[in-house]
VEXMAR-121066 format. One record per residue (C-alpha): residue in three letters; x, y, z. Coordinates in steps of 0.1 Angstrom, whole numbers, padded with zeros to 4 digits, always signed. Example, Ala and Ser with C-alpha at 12.3 -4.5 7.8 and 13.67 -1.06 7.14 Angstrom:
BEGIN
ALA+0123-0045+0078
SER+0137-0011+0071
! end
This chain:
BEGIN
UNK-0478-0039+1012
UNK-0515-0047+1010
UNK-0535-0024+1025
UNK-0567-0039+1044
UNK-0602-0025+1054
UNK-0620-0048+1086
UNK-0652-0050+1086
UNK-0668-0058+1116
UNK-0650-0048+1150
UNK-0662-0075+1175
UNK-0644-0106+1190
UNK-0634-0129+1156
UNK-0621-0090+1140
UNK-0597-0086+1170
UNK-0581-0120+1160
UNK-0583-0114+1127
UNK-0572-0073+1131
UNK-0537-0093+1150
UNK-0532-0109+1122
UNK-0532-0085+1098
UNK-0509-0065+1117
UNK-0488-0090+1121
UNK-0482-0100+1084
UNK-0451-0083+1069
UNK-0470-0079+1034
UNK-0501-0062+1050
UNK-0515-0034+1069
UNK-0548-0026+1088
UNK-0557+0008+1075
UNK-0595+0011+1086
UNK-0621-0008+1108
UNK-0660-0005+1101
UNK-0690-0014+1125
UNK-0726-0005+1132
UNK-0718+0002+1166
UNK-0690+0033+1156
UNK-0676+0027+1199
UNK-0664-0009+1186
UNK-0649+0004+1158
UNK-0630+0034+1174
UNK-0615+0011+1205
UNK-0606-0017+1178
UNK-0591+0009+1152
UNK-0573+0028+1185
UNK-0554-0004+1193
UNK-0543-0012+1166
UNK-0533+0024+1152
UNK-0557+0028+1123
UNK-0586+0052+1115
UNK-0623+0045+1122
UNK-0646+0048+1096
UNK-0679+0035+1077
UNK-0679+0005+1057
UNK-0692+0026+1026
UNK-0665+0049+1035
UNK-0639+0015+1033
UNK-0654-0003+1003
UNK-0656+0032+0986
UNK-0614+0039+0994
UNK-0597+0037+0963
UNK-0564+0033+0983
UNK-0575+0005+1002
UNK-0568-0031+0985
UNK-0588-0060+1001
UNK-0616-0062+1029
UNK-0616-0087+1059
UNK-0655-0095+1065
UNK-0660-0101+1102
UNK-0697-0088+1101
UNK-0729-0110+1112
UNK-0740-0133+1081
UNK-0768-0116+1073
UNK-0744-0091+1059
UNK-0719-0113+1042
UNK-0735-0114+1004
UNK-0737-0079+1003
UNK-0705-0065+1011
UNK-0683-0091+0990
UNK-0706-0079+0962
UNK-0700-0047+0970
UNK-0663-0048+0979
UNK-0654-0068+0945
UNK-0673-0044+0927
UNK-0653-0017+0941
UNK-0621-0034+0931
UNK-0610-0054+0958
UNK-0602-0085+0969
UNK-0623-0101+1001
UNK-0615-0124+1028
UNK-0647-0132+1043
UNK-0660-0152+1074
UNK-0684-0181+1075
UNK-0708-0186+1064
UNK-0715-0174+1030
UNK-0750-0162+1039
UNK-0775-0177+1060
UNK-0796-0184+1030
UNK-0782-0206+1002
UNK-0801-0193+0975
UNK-0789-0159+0982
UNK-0748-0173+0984
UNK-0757-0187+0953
UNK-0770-0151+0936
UNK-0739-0141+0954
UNK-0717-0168+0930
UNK-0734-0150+0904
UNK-0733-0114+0908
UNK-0696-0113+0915
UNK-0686-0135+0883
UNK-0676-0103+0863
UNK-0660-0085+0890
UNK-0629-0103+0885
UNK-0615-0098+0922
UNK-0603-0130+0947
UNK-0631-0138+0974
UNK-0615-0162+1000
UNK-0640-0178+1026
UNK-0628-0180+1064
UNK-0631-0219+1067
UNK-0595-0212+1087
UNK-0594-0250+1104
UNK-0577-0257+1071
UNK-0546-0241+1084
UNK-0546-0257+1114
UNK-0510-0279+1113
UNK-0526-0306+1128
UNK-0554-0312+1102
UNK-0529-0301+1076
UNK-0502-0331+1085
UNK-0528-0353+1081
UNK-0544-0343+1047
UNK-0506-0344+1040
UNK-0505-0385+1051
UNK-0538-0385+1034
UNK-0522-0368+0997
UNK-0490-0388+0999
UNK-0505-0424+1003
UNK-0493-0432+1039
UNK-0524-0449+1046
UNK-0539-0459+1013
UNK-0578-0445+1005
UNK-0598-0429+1028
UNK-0628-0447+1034
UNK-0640-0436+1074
UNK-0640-0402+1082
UNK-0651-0397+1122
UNK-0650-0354+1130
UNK-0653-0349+1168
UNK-0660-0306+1172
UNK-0673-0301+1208
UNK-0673-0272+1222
UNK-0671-0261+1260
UNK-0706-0241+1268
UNK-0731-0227+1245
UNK-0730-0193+1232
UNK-0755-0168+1244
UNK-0790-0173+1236
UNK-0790-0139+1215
UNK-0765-0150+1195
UNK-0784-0189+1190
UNK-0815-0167+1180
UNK-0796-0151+1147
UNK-0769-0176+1142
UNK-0788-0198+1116
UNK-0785-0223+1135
UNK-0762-0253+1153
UNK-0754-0271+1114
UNK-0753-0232+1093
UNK-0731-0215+1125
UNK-0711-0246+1138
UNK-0708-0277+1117
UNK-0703-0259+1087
UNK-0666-0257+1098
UNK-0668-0296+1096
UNK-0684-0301+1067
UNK-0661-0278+1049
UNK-0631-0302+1071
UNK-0649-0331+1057
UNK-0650-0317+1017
UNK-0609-0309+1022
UNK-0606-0341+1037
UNK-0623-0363+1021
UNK-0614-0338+0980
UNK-0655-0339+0975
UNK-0686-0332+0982
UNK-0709-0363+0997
UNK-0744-0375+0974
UNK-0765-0376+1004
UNK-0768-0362+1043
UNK-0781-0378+1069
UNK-0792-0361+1104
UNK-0798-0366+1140
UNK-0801-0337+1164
UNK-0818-0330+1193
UNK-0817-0306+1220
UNK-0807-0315+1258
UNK-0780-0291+1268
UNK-0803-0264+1272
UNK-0841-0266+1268
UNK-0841-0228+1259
UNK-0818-0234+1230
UNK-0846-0257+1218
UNK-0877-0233+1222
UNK-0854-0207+1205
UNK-0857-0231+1173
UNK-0822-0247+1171
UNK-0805-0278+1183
UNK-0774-0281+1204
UNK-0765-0321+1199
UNK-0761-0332+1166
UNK-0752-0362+1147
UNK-0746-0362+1107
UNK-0734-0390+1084
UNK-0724-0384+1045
UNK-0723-0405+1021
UNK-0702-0400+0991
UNK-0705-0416+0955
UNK-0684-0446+0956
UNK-0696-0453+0994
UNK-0671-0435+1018
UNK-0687-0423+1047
UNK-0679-0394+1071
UNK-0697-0387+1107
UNK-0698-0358+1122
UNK-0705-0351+1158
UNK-0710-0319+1174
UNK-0724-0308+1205
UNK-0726-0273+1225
UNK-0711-0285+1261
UNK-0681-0302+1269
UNK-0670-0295+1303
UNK-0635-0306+1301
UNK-0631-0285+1269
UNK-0625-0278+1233
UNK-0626-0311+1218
UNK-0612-0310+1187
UNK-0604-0344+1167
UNK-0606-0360+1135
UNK-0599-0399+1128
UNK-0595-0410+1088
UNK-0598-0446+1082
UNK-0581-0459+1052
UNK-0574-0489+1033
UNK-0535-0488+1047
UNK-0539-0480+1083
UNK-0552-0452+1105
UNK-0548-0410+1108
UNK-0554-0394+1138
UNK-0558-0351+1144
UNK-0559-0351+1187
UNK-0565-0326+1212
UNK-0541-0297+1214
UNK-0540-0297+1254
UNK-0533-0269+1279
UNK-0499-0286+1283
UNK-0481-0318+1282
UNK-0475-0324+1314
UNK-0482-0360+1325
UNK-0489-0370+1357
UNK-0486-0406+1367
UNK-0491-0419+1403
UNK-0503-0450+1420
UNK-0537-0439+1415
UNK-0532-0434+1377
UNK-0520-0415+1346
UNK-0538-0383+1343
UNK-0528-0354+1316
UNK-0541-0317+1311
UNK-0574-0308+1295
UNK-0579-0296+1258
UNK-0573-0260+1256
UNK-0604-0242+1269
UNK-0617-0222+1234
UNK-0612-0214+1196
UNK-0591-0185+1206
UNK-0568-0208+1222
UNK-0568-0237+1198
UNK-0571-0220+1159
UNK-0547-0186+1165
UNK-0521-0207+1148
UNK-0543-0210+1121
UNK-0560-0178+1115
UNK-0526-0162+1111
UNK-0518-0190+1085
UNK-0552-0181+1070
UNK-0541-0146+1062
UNK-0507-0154+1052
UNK-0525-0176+1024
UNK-0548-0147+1015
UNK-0517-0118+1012
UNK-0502-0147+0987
UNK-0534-0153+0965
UNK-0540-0114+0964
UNK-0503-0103+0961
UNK-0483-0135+0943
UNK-0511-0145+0925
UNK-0510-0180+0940
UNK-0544-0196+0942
UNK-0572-0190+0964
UNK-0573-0220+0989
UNK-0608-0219+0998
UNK-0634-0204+0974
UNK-0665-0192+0974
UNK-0676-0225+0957
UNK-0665-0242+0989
UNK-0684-0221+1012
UNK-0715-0227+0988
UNK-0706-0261+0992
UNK-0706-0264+1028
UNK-0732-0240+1033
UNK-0750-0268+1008
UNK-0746-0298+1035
UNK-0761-0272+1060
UNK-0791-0271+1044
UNK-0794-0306+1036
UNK-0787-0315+1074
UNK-0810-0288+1088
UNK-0839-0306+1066
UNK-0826-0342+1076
UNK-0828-0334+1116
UNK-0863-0323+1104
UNK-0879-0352+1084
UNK-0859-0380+1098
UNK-0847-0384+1061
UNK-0816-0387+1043
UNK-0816-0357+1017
UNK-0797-0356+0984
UNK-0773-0322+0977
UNK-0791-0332+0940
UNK-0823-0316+0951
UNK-0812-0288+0964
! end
């Protein structure tokens, strides 16, 4: 049984604190936040003690962290938590810098402890059929990769203001789609972005409509769209062009209804949030983890591919900037 220390106790640690629980091979002994209220309510409903995150990282008893904390925060505690013996699962990003995720490469290369990033759309069945396809030759080489992430309203402007911004906080999940996809890293980046859902998101510093193409080495290409307001929902797609024929990752809706009449065919809309569309996944995210930690088996997502992806968020943050392709060479 692998016993777990959360840290973090807001809304992504009550999803992952269900999973947890919910695993047969894993427990939820502890729950850390700055706020200690968060902590005690989380830790109370799920039947586990409240305590510091020194107090966690320093348990001897305990056996891995789950790092649900703001990214500023991320580095430091999977140093600290592999130096102390234990293995980490930790949310995206790495850290909101890149040169301080790759100090962070660094610093834990002697620790000898498994560090798992949160990229948990991997686990999603859908996207996992079709890297499937992909792997067994059903539609030859991948050449076109389009990856459609929309989602239904901004998030708070407090939470734009420390997020790192739109390509760090929200593409990063499709860039790291695009490297599992696609089994590389791209040569160059190419951005577009703008802001028009919400001048205030724009005077805050970010964007909130983007547009990014890679380019890889032998001259695939991938595009990724993202934008902060779709009002009929979560859209969630991903189309892979290959040399054999097509792959296609749709919608999961709210249900499958279909309603045809006289005056057309109408269906339900994508379901509403992340919460409704990933849960699948983020329980097959920790079910990975206990088997990496406990069987051994090997970490699906490392911290290279964080580093990676948090790589591509760079490049695109200084693309949307100069109007420029940049190279992942120079950075």
């Amino acid at each position: 049984m692998l016993k777990v220390g959360l840290l973090g106790a807001g809304r992504i640690a009550g999803v992952h604190a269900t999973a947890i629980s919910s695993h047969p091979r894993s427990t939820l002994v502890a729950v850390s936040d700055y706020i200690a209220e968060n902590a005690e309510k989380l830790s109370a409903q799920y039947g586990c003690s409240a305590r510091t995150t020194e107090e966690i990282i320093g348990d001897p008893n305990i056996d891995a962290v789950l790092i649900a904390t703001s990214t500023d925060t991320h580095s430091d505690l999977i140093e600290a938590a592999t130096a102390a013996g234990k293995a980490v699962l930790c949310e995206k990003p790495v850290d909101l810098s890149l040169e301080r995720a790759r100090a962070c490469q660094s610093n834990i290369e002697g620790h000898g402890q498994p560090v798992m990033i949160g990229f948990n759309r991997r686990f999603d069945p859908n996207f996992g059929a079709l890297k499937a396809a992909l792997n067994s030759g059903e539609i030859g080489k991948a050449e076109l990769l389009s990856v459609t992430s929309f989602d239904p309203a901004p998030p708070p402007l407090a939470y734009i203001k420390v997020s790192g911004g739109l390509f760090r906080d929200m593409m990063i999940h499709d860039f790291d789609m695009a490297n599992f996809i696609m089994g590389e890293t791209p040569v160059s980046v190419m951005a577009t972005a703008s802001s028009i859902v919400d001048p205030a998101i724009g005077e805050a510093g970010d964007v909130d409509t983007a547009v990014v193409t890679l380019t890889y080495a032998d001259g695939r290409i991938a595009v990724i769209k993202n934008s902060r307001r779709a009002v009929y929902g979560y859209d969630q797609r991903v189309e892979l062009l290959g040399s054999g024929g097509l792959l296609q990752a749709q919608n999961m809706l709210e249900n499958t209804v279909v309603k045809s009449t006289g005056q057309g065919v109408t269906h339900a809309k994508p379901t509403y949030f992340f919460l409704e569309r990933y849960m699948p996944a983020y329980a097959a995210e920790w079910a990975a983890f206990v088997a990496a930690v406990t069987d051994s088996t090997p970490i699906p997502v490392t911290l290279d591919d964080g580093v990676a992806a948090l790589a591509m968020a760079e490049a695109a943050t200084r693309s949307a900037k100069t109007g420029a392709p940049v190279s992942l060479a120079d950075l």
